[in-house]
mmCIF file of the C-alpha atoms, coordinates in Angstrom:
data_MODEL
# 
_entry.id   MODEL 
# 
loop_
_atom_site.group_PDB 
_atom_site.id 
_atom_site.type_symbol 
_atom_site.label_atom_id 
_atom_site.label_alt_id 
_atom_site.label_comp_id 
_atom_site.label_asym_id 
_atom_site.label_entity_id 
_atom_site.label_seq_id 
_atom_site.pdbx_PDB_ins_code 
_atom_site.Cartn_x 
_atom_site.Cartn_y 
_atom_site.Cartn_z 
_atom_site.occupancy 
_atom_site.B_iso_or_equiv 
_atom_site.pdbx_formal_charge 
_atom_site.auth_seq_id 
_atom_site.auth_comp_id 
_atom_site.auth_asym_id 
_atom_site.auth_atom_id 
_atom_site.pdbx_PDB_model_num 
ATOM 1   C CA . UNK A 1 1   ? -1.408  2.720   28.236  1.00 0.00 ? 1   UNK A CA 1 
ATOM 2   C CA . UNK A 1 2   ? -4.976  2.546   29.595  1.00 0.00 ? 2   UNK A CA 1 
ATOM 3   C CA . UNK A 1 3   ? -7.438  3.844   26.485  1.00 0.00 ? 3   UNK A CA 1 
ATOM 4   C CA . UNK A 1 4   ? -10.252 5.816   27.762  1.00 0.00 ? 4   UNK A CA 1 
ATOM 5   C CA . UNK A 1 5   ? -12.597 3.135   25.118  1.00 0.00 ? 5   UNK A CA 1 
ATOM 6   C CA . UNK A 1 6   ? -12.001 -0.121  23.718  1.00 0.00 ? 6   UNK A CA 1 
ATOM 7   C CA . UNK A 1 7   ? -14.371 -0.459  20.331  1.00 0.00 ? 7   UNK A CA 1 
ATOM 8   C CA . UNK A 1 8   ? -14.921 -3.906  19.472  1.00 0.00 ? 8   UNK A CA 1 
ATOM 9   C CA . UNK A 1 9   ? -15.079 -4.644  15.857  1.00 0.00 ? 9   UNK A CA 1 
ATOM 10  C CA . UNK A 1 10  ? -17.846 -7.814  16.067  1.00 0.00 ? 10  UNK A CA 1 
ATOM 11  C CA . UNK A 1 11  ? -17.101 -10.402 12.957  1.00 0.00 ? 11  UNK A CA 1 
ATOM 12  C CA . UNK A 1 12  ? -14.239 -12.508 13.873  1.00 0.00 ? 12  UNK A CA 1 
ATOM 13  C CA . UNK A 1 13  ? -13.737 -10.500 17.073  1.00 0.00 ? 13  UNK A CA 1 
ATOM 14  C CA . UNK A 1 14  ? -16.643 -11.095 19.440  1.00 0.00 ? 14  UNK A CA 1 
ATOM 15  C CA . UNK A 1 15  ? -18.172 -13.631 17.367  1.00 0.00 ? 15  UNK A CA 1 
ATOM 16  C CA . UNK A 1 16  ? -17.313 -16.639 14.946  1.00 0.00 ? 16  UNK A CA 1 
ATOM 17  C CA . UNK A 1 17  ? -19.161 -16.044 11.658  1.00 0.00 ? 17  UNK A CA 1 
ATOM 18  C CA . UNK A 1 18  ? -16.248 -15.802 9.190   1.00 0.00 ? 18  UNK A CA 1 
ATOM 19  C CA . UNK A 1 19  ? -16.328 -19.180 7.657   1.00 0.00 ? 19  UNK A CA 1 
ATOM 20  C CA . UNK A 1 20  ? -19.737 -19.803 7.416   1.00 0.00 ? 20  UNK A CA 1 
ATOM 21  C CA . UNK A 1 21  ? -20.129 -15.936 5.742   1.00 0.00 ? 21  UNK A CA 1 
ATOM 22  C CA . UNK A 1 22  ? -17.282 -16.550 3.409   1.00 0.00 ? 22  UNK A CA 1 
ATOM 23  C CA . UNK A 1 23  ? -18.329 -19.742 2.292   1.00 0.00 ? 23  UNK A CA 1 
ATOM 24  C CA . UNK A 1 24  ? -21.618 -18.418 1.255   1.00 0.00 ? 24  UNK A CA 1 
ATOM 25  C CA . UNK A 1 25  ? -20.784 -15.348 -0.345  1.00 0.00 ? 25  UNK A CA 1 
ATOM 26  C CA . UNK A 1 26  ? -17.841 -16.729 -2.381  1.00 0.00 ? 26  UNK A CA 1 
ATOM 27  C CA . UNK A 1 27  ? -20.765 -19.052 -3.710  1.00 0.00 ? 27  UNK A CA 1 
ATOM 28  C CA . UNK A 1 28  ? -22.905 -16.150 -4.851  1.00 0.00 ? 28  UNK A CA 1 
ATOM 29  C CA . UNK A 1 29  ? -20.392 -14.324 -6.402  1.00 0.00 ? 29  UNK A CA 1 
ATOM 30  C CA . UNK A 1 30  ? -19.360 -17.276 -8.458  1.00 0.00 ? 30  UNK A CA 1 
ATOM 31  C CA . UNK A 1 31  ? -22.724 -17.175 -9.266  1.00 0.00 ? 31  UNK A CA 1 
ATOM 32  C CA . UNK A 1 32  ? -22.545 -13.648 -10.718 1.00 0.00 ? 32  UNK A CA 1 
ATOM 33  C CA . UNK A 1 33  ? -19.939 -14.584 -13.232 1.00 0.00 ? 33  UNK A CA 1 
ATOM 34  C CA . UNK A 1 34  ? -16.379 -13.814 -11.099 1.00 0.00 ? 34  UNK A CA 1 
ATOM 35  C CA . UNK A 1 35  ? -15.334 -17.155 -9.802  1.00 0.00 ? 35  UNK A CA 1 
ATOM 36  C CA . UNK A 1 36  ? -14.381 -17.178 -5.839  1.00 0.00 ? 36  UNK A CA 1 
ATOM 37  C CA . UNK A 1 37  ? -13.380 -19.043 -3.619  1.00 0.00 ? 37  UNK A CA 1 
ATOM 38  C CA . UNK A 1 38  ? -14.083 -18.906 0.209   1.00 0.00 ? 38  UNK A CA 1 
ATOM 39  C CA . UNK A 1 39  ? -9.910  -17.961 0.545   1.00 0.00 ? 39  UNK A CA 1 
ATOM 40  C CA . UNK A 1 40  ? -10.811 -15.303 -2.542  1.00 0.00 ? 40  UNK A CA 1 
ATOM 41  C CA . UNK A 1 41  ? -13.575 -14.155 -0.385  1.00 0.00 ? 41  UNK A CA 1 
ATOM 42  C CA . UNK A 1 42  ? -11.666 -13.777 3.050   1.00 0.00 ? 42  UNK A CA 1 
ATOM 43  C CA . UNK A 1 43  ? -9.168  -11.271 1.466   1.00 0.00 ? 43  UNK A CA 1 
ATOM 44  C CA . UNK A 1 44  ? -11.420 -9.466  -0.922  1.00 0.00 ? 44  UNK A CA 1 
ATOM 45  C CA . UNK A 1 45  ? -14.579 -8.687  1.159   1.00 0.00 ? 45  UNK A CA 1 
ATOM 46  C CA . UNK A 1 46  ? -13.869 -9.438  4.412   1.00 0.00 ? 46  UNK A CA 1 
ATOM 47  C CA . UNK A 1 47  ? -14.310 -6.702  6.723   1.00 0.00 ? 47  UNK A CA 1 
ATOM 48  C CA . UNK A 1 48  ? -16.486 -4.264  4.146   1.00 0.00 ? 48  UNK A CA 1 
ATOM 49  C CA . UNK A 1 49  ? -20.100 -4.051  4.121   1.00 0.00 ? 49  UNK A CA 1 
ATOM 50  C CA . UNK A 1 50  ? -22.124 -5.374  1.742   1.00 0.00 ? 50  UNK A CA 1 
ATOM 51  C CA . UNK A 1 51  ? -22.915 -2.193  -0.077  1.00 0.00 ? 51  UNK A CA 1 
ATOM 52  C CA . UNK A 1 52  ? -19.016 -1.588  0.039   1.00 0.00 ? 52  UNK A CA 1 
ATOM 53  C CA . UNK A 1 53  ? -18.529 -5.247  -1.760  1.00 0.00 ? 53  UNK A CA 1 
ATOM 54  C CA . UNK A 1 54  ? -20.553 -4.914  -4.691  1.00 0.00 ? 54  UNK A CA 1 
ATOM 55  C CA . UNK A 1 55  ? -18.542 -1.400  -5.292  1.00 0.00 ? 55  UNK A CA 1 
ATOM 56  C CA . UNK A 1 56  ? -15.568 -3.777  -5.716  1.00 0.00 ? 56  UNK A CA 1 
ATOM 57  C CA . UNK A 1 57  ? -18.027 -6.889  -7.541  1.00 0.00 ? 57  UNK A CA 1 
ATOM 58  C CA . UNK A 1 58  ? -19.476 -4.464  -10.016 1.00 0.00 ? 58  UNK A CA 1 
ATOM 59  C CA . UNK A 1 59  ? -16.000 -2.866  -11.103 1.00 0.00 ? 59  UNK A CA 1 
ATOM 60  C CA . UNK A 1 60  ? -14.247 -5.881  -11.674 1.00 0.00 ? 60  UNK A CA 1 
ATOM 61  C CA . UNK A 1 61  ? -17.789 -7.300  -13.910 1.00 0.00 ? 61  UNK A CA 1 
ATOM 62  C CA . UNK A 1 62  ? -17.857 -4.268  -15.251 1.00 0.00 ? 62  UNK A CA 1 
ATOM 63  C CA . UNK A 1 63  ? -21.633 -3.129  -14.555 1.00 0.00 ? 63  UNK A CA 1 
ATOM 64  C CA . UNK A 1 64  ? -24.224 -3.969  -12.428 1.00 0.00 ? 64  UNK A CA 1 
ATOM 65  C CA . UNK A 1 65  ? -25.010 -6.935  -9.764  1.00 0.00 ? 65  UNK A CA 1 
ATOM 66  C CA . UNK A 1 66  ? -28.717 -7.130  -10.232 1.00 0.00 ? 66  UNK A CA 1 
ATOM 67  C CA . UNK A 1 67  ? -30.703 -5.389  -7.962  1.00 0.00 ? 67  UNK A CA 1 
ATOM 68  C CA . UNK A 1 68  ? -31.664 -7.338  -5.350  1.00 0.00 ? 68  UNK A CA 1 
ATOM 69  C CA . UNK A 1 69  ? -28.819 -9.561  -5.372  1.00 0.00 ? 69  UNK A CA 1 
ATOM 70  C CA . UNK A 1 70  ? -26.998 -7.753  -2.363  1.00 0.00 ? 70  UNK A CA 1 
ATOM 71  C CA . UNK A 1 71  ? -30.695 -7.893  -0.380  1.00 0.00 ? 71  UNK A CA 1 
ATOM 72  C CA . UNK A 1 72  ? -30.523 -11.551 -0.790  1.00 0.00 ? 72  UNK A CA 1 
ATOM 73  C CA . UNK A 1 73  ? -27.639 -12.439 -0.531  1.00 0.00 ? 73  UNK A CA 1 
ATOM 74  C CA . UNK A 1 74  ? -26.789 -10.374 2.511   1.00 0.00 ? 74  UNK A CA 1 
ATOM 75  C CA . UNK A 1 75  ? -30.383 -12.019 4.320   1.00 0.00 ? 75  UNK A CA 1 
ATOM 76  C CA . UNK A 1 76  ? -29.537 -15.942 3.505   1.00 0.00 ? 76  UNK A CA 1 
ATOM 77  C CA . UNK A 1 77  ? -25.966 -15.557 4.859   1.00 0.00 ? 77  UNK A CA 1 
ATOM 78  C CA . UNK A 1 78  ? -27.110 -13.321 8.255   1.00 0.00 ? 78  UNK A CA 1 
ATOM 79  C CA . UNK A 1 79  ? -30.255 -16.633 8.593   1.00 0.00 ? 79  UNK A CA 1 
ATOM 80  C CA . UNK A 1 80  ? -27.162 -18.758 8.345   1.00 0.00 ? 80  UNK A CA 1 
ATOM 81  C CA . UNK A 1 81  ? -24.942 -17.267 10.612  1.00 0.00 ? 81  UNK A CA 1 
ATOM 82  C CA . UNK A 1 82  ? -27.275 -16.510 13.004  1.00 0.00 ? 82  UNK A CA 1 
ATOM 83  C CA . UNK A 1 83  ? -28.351 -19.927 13.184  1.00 0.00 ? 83  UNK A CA 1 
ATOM 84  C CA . UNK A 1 84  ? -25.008 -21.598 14.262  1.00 0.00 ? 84  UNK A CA 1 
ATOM 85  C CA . UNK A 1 85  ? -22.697 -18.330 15.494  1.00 0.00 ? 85  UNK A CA 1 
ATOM 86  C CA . UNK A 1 86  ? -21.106 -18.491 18.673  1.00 0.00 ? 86  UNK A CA 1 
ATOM 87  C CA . UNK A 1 87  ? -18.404 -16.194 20.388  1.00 0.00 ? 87  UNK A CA 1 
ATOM 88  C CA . UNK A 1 88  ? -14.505 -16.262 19.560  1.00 0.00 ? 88  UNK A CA 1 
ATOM 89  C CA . UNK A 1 89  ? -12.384 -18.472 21.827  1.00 0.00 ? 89  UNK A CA 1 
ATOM 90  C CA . UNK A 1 90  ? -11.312 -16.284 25.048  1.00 0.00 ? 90  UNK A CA 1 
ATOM 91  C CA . UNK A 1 91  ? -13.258 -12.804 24.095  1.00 0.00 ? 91  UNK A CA 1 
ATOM 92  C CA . UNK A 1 92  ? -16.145 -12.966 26.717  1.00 0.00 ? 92  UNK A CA 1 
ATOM 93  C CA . UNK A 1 93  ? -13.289 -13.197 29.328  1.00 0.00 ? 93  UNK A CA 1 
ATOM 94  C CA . UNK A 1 94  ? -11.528 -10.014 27.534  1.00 0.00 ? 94  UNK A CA 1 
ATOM 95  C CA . UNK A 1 95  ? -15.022 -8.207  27.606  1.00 0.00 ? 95  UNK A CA 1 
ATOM 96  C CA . UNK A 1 96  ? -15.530 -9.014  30.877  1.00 0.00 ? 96  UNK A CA 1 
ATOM 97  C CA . UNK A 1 97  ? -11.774 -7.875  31.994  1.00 0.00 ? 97  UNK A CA 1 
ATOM 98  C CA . UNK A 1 98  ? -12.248 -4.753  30.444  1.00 0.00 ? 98  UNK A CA 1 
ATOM 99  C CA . UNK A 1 99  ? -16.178 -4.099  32.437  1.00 0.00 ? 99  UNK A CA 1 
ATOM 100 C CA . UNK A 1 100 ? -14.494 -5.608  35.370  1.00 0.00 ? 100 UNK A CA 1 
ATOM 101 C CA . UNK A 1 101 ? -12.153 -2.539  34.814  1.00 0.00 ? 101 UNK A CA 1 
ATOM 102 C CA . UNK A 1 102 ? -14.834 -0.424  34.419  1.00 0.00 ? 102 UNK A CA 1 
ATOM 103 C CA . UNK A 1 103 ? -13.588 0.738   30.685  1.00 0.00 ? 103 UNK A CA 1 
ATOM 104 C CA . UNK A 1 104 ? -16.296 2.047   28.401  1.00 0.00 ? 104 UNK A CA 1 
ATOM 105 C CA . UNK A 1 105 ? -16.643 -0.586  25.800  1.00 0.00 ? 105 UNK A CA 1 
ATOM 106 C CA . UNK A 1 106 ? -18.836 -0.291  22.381  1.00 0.00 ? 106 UNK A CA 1 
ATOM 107 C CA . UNK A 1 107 ? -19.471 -2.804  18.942  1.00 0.00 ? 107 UNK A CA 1 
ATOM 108 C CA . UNK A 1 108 ? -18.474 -1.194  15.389  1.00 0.00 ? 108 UNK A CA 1 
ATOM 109 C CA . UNK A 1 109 ? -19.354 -3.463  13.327  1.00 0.00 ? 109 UNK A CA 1 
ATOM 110 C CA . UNK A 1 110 ? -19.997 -3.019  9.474   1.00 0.00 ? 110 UNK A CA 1 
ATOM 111 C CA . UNK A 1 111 ? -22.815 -5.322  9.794   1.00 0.00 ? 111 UNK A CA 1 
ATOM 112 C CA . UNK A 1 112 ? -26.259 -4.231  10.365  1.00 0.00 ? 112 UNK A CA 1 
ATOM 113 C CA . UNK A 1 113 ? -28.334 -3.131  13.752  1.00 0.00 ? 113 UNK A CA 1 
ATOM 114 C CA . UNK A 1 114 ? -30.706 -5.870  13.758  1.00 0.00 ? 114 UNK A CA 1 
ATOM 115 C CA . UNK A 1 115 ? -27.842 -9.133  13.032  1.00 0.00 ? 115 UNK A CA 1 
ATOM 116 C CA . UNK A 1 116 ? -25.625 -7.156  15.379  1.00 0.00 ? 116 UNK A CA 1 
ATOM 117 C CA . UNK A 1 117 ? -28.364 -7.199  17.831  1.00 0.00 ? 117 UNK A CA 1 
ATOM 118 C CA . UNK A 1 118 ? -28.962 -11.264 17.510  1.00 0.00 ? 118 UNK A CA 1 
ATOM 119 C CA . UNK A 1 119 ? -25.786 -12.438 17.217  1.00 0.00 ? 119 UNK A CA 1 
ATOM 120 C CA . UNK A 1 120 ? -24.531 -10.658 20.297  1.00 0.00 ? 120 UNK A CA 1 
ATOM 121 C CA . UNK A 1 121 ? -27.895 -11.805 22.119  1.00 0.00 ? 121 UNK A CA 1 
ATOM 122 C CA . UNK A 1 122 ? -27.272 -15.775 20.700  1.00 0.00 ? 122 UNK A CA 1 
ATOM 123 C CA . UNK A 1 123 ? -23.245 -15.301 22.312  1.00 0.00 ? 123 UNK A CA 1 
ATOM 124 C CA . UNK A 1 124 ? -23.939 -13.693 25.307  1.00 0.00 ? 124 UNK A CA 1 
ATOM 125 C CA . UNK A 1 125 ? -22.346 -10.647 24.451  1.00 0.00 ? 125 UNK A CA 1 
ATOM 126 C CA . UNK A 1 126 ? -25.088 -8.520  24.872  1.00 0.00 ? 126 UNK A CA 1 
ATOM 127 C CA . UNK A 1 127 ? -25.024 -7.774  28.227  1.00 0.00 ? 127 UNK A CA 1 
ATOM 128 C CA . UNK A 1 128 ? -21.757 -6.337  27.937  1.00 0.00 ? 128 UNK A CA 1 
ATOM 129 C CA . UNK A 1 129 ? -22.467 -3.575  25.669  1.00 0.00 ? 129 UNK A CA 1 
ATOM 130 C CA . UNK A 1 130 ? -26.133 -2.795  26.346  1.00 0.00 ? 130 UNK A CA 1 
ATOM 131 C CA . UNK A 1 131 ? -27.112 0.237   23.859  1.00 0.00 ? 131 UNK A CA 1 
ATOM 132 C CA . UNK A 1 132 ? -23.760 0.930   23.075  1.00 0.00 ? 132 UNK A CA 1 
ATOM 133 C CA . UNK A 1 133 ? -23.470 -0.923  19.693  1.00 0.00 ? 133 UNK A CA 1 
ATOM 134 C CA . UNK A 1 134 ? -22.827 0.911   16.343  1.00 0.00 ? 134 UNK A CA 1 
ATOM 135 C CA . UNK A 1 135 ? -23.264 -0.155  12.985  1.00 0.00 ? 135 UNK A CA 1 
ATOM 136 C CA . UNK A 1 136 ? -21.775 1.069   9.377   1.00 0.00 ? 136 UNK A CA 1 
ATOM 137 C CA . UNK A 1 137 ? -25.275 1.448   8.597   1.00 0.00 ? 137 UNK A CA 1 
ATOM 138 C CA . UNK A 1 138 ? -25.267 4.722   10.806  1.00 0.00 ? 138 UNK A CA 1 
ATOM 139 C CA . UNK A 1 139 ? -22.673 6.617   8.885   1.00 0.00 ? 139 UNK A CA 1 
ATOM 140 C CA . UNK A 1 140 ? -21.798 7.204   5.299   1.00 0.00 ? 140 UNK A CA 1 
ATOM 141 C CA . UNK A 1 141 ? -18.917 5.808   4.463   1.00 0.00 ? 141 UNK A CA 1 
ATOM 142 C CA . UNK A 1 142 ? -18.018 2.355   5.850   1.00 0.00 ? 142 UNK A CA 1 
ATOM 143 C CA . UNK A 1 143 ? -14.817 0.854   6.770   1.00 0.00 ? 143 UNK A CA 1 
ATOM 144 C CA . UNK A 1 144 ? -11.652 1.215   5.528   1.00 0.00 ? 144 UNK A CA 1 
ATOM 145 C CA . UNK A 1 145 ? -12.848 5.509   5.800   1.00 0.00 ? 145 UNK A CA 1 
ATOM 146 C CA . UNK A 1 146 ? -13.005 6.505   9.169   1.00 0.00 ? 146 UNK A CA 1 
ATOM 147 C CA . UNK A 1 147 ? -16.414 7.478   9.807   1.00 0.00 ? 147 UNK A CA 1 
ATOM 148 C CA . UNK A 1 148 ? -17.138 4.402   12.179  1.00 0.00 ? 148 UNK A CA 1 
ATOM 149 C CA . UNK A 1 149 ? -15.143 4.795   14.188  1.00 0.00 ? 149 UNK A CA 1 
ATOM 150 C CA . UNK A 1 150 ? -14.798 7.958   14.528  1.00 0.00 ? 150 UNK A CA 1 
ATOM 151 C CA . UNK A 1 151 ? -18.838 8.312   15.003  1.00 0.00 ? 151 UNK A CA 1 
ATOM 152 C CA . UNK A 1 152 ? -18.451 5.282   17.770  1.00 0.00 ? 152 UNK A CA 1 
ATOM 153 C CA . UNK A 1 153 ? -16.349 7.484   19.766  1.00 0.00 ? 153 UNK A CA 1 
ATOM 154 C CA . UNK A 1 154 ? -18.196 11.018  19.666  1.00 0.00 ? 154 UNK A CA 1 
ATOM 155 C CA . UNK A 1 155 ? -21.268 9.075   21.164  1.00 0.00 ? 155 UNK A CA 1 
ATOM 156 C CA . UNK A 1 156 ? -19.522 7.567   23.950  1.00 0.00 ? 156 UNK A CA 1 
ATOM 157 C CA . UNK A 1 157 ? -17.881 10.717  24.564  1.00 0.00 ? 157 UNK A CA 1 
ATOM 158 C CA . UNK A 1 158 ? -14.243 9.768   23.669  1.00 0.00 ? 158 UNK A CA 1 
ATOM 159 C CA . UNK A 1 159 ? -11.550 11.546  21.667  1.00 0.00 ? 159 UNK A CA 1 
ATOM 160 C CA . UNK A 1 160 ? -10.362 9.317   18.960  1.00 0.00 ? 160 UNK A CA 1 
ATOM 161 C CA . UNK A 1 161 ? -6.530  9.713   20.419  1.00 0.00 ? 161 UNK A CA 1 
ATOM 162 C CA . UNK A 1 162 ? -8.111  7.964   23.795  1.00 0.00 ? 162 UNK A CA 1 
ATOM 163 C CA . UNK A 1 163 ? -9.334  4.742   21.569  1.00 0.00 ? 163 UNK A CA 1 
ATOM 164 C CA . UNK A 1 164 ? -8.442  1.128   20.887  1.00 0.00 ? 164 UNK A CA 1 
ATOM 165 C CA . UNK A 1 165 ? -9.676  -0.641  18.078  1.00 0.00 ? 165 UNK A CA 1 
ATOM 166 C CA . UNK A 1 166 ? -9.847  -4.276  18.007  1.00 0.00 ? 166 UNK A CA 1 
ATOM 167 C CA . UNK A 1 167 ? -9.948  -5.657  14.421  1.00 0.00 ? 167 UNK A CA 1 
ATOM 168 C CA . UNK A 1 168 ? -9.290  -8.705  12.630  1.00 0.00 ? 168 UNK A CA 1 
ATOM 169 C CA . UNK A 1 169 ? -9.392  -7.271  8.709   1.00 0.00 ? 169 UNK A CA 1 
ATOM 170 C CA . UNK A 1 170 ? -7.646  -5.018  7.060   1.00 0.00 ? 170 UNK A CA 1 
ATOM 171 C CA . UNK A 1 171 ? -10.437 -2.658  6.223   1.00 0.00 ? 171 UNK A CA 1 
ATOM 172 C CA . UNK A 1 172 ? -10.830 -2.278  9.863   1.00 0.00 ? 172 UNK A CA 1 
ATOM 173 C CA . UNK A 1 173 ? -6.996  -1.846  10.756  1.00 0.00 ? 173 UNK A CA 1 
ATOM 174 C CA . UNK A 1 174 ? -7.242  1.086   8.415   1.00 0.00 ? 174 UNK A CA 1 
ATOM 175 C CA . UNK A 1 175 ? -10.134 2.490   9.629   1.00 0.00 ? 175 UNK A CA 1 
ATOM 176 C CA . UNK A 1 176 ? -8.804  2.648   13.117  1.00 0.00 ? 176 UNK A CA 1 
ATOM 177 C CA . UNK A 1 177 ? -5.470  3.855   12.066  1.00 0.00 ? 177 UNK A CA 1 
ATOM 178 C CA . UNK A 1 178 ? -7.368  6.633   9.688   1.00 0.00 ? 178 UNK A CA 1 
ATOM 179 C CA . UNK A 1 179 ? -9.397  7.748   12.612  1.00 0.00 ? 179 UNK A CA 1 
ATOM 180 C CA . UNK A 1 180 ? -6.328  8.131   14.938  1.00 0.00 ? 180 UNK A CA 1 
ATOM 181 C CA . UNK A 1 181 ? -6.649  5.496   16.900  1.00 0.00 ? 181 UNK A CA 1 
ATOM 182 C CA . UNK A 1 182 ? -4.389  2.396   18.251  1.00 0.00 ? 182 UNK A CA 1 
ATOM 183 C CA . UNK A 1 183 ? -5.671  -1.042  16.717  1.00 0.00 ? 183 UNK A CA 1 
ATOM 184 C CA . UNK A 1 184 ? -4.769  -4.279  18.143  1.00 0.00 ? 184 UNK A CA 1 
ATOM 185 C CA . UNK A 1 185 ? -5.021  -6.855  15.416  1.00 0.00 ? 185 UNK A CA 1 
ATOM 186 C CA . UNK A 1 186 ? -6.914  -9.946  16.097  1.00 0.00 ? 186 UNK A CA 1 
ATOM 187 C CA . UNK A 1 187 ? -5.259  -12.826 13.963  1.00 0.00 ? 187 UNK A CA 1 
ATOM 188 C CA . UNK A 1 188 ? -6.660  -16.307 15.801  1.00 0.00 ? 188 UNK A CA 1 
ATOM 189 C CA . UNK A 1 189 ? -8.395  -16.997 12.313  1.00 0.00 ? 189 UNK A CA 1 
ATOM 190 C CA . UNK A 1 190 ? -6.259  -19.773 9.804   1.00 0.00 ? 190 UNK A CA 1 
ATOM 191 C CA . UNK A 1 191 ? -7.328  -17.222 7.251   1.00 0.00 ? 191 UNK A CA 1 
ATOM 192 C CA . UNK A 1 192 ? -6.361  -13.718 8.569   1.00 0.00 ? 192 UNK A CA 1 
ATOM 193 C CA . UNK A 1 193 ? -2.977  -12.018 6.903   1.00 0.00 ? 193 UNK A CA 1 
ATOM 194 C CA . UNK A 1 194 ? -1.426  -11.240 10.098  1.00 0.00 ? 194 UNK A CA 1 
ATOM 195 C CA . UNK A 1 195 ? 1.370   -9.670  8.265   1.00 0.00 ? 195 UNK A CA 1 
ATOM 196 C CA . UNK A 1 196 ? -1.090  -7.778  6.676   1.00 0.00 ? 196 UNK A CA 1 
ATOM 197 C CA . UNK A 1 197 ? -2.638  -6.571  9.322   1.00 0.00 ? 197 UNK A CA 1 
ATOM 198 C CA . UNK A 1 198 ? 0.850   -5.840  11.210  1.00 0.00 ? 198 UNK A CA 1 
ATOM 199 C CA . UNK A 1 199 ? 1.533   -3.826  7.457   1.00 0.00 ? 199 UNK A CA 1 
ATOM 200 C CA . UNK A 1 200 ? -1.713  -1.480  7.622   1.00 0.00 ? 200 UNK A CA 1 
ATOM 201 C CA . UNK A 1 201 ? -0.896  -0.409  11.657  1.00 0.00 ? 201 UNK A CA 1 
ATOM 202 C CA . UNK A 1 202 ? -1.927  -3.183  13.845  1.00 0.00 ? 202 UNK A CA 1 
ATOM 203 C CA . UNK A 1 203 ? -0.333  -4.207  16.921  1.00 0.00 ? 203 UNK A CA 1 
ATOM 204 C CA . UNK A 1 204 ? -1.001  -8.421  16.505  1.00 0.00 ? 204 UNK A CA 1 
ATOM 205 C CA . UNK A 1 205 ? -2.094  -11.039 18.405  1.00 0.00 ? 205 UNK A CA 1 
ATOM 206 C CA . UNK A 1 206 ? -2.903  -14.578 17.828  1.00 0.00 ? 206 UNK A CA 1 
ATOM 207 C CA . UNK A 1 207 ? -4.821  -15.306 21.340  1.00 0.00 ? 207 UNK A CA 1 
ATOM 208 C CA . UNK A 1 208 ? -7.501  -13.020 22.828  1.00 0.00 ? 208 UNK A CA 1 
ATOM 209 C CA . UNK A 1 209 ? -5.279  -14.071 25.991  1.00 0.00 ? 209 UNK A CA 1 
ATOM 210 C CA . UNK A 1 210 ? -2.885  -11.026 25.326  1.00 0.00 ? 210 UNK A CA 1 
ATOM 211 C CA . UNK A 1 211 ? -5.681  -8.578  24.542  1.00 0.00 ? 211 UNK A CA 1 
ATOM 212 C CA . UNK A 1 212 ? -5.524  -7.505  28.398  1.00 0.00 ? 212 UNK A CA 1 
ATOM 213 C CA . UNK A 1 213 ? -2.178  -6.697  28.701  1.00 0.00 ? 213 UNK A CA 1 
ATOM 214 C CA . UNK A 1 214 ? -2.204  -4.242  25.992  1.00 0.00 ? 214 UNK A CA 1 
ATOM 215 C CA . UNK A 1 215 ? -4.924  -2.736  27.404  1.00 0.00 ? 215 UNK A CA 1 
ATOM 216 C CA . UNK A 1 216 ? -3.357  -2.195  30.428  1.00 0.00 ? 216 UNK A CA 1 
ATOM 217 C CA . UNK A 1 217 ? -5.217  -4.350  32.345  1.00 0.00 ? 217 UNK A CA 1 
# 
């Protein structure tokens, strides 16, 4: 079926910034006394905001990050990634299948307004979703609670039934799922659990290739 809105998660969906993020923020946990590894840091963190991460850090330390480690840490990895980011393999022809369709389109991204607004700007994504971009940072609760998504669709005007979700993390998968929405799973990455994606709801894919045909298009 034809969804009245496609909602693009952004991270490892539109654009490549995984690796590089991963990397970097398994270092400065390590750093903070848990050792991590980049693979540790893919299925821990990946997909939650920062805000959401040290929740997880700061229970399994067993007090406090300092406080302006997530400030700092979150600002040297966005410098990094906006630096060298560039878009997935095959998704500006998917975002431009789906305009060419003339489907409203939107970002939800747990990232924030500002890295959301280079990094689509440095791909050449931008054009595609003009204002229509929506960050964790406008709701209360971040992914894997519904309030993303759900907020996404209420400004473009869209019951959450009509929606598709594209997502690469599990966070994500659930948030679409918890918001009542289908969720294509995006697992082109080496490091993404497609099986656990396929476990919290997804429908998966390894190519953007077959994103149009379950679209409908």
């Amino acid at each position: 079926m034809t969804p009245d809105l496609v909602i693009f998660d952004c991270d490892g969906v539109l654009v490549d910034s995984e690796t590089i993020s991963n990397v970097m923020l398994a270092e400065a946990v390590t750093a903070l006394g848990w050792p991590t590894t980049a693979a540790d840091s893919h299925r821990r963190f990946r997909g939650r905001s920062i805000m959401s991460t040290v929740k997880i850090i700061e229970a399994e330390l067993g007090g406090p990050v300092p406080e302006d480690w997530a400030i700092a840490t979150r600002t040297r990895i966005r410098e990094a990634v906006e630096g060298s980011v560039t878009a997935i393999p095959g998704v500006e022809a998917v975002v431009s299948r789906v305009a060419g369709a003339g489907l409203p389109r939107c970002v939800g991204s747990s990232s924030g307004p500002d890295y959301l607004e280079r990094v689509l700007a440095r791909t050449g994504l931008a054009a595609h979703f003009g204002a229509d971009v929506f960050s964790a940072y406008m709701v209360e609760n971040g992914k894997p609670a519904p309030d993303l998504f759900l907020f996404a669709a209420a400004q473009m005007g869209h019951a959450p039934q009509g929606c598709v979700v594209i997502e690469d993390t599990v966070p994500g998968v659930e948030a679409g799922m918890a918001a009542g929405m289908r969720v294509i799973g995006y697992a082109g990455d080496p490091h993404t659990d497609a099986d656990a994606l396929a476990q919290a709801g997804a429908r998966v894919v390894r190519d953007m290739a077959e994103v149009p045909a379950l679209l409908g298009l």
